[in-house]
C-alpha positions in Angstrom: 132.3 58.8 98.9 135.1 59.3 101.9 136.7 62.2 100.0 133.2 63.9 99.3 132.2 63.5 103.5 135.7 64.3 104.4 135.5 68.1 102.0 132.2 68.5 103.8 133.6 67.8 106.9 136.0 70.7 106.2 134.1 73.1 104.4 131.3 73.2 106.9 134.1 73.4 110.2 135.7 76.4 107.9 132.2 77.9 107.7 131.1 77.3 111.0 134.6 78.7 112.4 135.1 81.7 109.8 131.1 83.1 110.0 129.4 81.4 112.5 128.9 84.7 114.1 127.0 85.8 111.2 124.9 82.8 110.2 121.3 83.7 111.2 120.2 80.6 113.8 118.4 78.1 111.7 120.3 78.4 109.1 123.7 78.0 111.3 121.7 74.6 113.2 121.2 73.0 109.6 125.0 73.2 109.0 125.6 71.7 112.4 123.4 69.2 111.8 124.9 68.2 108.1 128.8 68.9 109.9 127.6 66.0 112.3 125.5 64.2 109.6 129.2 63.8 107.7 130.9 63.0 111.0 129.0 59.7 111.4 129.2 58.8 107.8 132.7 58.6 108.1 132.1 56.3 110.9 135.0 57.6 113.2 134.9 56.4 116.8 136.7 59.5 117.7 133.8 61.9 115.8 131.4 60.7 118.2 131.6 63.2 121.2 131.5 66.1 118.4 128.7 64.6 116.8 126.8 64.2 120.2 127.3 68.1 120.8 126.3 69.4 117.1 123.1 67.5 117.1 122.4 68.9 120.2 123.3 72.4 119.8 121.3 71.8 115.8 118.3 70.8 118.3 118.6 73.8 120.9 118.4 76.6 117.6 116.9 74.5 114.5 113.7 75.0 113.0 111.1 72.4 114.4 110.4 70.8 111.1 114.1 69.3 111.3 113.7 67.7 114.9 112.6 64.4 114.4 115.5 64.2 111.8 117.8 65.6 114.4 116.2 63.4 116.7 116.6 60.1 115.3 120.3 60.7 114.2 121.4 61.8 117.6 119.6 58.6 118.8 121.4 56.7 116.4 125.1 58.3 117.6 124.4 58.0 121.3 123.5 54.1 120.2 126.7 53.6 118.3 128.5 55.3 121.5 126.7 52.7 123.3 128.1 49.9 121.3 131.5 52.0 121.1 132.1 51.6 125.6 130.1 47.9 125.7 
């Protein structure tokens, strides 16, 4: 499983960085949203300010049927940030 989030880490960052630009909006929100969905399972303390800022960007562009899914994972990294500074 690492090696399989660890390509979709890449992959999607290439995408993101290479056509971004081009991506029409929900379609560029649902990558961010898996590209963050992969950060956290990888479970990297260090992933968790980019994770933080491509749910939320995923939120600000995404189609509204994918909020509450956007919703509860960003809850879930800003909780494991929590835990992460206590």
């Amino acid at each position: 499983m690492t090696n399989d989030v660890d390509k979709a880490i890449e992959y999607s960052s290439e995408l993101i960085e290479e056509q971004g630009q081009i991506i029409d909006p929900f379609s560029l929100a649902e990558l961010k949203f898996n590209l963050a969905t992969a950060y956290n399972l990888r479970s990297d303390d260090a992933d968790l300010p980019e994770v933080i800022k491509l749910y939320t960007e995923a939120l600000e562009t995404g189609n509204p049927a994918s909020r509450p899914f956007i919703h509860n994972n960003l809850g879930m990294a800003y909780f494991f940030n929590f835990l992460q500074k206590s």
